[in-house]
N, C-alpha and C positions, 0 to 999 in steps of 0.2 A: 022693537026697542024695549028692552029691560024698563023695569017702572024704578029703577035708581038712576041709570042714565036719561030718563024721563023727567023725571028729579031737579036731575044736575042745568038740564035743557030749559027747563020753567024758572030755578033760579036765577041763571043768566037773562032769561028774559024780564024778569022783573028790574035787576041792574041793568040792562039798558032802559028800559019804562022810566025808570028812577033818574037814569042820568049819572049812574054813579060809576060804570068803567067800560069795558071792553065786554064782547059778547063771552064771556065766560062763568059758566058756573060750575059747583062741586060739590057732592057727599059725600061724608065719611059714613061706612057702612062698618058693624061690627056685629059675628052672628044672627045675620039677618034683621040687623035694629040698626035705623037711621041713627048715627050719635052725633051726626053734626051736616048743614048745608049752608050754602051762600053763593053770592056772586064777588067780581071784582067792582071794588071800591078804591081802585087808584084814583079817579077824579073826585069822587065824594069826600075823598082826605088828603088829597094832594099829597099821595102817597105811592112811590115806585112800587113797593112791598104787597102793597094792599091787592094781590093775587087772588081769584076764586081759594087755590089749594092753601093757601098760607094763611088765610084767611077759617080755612075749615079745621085746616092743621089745630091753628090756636083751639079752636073751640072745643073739638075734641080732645086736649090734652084739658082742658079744662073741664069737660064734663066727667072725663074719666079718673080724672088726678091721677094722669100718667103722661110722662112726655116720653115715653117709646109706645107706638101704639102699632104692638105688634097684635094679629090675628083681625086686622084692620086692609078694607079693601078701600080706595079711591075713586072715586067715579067723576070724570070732569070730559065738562064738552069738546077742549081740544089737547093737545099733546103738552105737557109741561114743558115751560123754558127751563134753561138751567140754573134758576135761582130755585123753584117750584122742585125739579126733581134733587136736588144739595138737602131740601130741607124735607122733602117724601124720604130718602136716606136717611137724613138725620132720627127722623120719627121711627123709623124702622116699618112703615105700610110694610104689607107684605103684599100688595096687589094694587096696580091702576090699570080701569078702562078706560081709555079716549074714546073720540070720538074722530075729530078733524085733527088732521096731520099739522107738524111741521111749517109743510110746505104748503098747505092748504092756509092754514093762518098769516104766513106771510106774504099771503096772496093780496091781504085787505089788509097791509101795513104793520103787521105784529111781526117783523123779523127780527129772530134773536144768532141768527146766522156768525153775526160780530162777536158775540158772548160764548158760544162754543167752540169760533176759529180762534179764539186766544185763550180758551180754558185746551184747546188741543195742541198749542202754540204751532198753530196753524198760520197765525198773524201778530203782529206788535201789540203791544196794548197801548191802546192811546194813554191813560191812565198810569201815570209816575207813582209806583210806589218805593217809599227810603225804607230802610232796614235800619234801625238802631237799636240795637242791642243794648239792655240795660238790664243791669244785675238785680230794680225792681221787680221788675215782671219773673225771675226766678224766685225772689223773694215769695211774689203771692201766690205760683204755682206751687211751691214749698206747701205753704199755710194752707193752700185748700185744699192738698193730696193730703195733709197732717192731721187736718181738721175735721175733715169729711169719711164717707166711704163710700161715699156717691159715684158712679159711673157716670159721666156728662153723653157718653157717644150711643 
């Protein structure tokens, strides 16, 4: 085992020691330099969000004062749900090792199987979303395309 997925494996361990979420942890690595690690902290903050990867995401966009963190690899103990990998996109990584699958995580209760059969519309969504259209929300898209020349994506 790599001494970043080594890493990744001792910080989850310490979030479970802690009490604070699910057996997962994660490093962001950049040119060979740790810029960011953690575990999951869903319980410690009664928080669904509080992911190993989203959790390190933040940190390294903070350490770098960059929220695309490209030329950036991931290193986490098992395979991103797809809240984890939306926001590994969103950052622009350009690399994740796992470790345990999928299907190994949903082995001991972590299935996110529901979350990608309705992002495939593979299934319903339990989950009612309305559509209202409101000329504000053009308004402030307006303003920030007008205002800025910031790239969000």
């Amino acid at each position: 085992m790599d001494k970043f997925m080594q890493m990744a494996f001792l910080e989850a361990e310490k979030g479970i020691e802690a009490g604070a979420g699910g057996p997962f942890g994660a490093v962001i690595v950049k040119d060979g330099e740790v810029i960011a690690s953690g575990h999951n902290e869903v319980l410690k903050h009664n928080d669904p969000t509080a992911h190993a990867e989203m959790i390190v995401i933040r940190q390294a966009s903070s350490a770098l004062q960059e929220y695309h963190l490209k030329g950036c690899t991931l290193y986490v103990t098992a395979e991103p749900c797809p809240m984890c990998s939306a926001a590994i996109h969103w950052a622009h990584i350009d690399k994740v090792v796992y470790a345990a699958t999928k299907e190994e995580v949903a082995e001991i209760g972590f299935d996110d199987a529901l979350i990608s059969d309705i992002a495939l519309h593979k299934t319903d969504d339990p989950v009612l979303f309305v559509h209202r259209p409101l000329l504000e929300s053009k308004r402030l898209f307006k303003k920030y395309t007008d205002d800025t020349d910031r790239i969000i994506y």
